[in-house]
C-alpha positions in Angstrom: -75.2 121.1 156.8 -73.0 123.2 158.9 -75.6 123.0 162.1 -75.9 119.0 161.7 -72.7 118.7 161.7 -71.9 121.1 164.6 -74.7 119.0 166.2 -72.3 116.0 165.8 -69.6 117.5 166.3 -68.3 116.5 162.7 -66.3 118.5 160.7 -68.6 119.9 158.0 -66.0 119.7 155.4 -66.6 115.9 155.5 -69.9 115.8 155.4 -69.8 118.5 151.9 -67.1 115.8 150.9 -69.3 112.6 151.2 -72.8 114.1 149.7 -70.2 115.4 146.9 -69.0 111.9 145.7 -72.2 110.1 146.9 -74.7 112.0 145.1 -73.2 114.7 143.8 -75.5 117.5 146.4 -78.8 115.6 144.8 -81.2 115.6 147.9 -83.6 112.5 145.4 -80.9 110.3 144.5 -81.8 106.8 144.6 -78.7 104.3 143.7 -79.4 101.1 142.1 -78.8 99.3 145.7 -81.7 101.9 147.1 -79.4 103.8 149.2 -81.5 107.3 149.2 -80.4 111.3 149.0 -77.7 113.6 149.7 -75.7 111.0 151.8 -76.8 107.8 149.8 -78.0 106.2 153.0 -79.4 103.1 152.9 -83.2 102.6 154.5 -82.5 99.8 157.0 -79.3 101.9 157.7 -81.7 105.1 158.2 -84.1 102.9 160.5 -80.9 101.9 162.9 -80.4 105.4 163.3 -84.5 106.4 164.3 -85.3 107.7 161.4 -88.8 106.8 160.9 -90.6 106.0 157.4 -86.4 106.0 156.1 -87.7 105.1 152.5 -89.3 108.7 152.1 -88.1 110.4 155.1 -84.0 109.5 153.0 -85.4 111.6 149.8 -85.5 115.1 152.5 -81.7 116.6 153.4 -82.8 117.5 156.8 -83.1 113.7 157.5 -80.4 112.7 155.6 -77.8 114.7 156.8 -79.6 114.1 160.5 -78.7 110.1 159.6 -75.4 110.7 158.4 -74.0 112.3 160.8 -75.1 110.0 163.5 -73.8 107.3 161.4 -70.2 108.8 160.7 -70.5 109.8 164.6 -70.7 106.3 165.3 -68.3 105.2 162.7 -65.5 107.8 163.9 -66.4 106.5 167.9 -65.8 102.7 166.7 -62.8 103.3 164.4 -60.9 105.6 166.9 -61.3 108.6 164.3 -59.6 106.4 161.4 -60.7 108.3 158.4 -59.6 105.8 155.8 -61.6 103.2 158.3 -64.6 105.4 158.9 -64.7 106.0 154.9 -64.4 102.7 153.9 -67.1 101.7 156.3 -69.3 104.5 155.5 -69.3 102.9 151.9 -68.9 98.8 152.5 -70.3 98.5 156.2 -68.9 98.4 159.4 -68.5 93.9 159.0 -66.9 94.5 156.1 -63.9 96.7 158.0 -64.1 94.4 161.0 -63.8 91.4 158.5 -60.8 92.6 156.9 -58.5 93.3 160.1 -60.0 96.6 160.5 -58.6 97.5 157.3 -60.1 99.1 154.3 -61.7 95.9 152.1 -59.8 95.1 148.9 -62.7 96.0 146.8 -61.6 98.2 144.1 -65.0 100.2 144.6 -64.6 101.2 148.4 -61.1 101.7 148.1 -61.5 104.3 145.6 -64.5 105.6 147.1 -62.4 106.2 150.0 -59.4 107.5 147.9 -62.1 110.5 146.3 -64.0 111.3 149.5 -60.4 112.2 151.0 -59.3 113.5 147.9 -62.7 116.3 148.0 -61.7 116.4 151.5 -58.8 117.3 151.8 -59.3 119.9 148.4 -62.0 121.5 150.5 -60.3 121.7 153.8 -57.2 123.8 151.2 -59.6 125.7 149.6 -61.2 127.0 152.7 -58.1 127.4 155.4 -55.9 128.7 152.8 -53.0 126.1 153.5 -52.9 122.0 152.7 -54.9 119.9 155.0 
């Protein structure tokens, strides 16, 4: 995880923060939407991003976390590093953000999905600098 996300230059803290809440570290999670792996990403999402045969390719971590981080790279570059924004579109889309005045959307599920990725996040970042994030 660490060399994906040094590849990305994303902090690896968020990525250990987002596989936490989205799948709980299980590289074959499948949610009931489809959205695959550690990162819970979402096939047509893992095509956009190259990844070729995403329906299987999703179920390995190297190609998840490879697809996540591009993605969150992407989110960070077109929410000018907004975490709450980059979270929230992360979980509801990037339309959805846009949609709502570059907000997070009102919907109780991506609000507190955003609310526990920062709250892992920010834990995390404590835990492993020794002082609040």
């Amino acid at each position: 995880m660490a060399d994906v996300a040094r590849r990305h230059d994303i902090d690896p803290l968020l990525l250990h923060a987002v596989a936490h809440i989205e799948s709980r570290h299980q590289s074959q999670a499948i949610s009931p939407a489809g959205a695959r792996g550690l990162m819970q990403v979402m096939p047509a999402t893992g095509r956009s991003l190259g990844v070729a045969q995403a329906d299987r390719a999703l179920l390995t971590p190297e190609a998840n976390l490879e697809a996540s981080a591009r993605y969150l790279k992407r989110l960070q570059a077109r929410f000018g590093n907004d975490l709450r924004l980059v979270l929230a579109a992360y979980n509801a889309g990037e339309g959805a953000v846009e949609r709502h005045g570059r907000r997070v959307p009102p919907y109780a599920e991506t609000q507190a999905y955003v609310r526990n990725v920062l709250a892992v996040y920010v834990e995390l970042r404590r835990h492993f600098s020794g002082s609040p994030a």
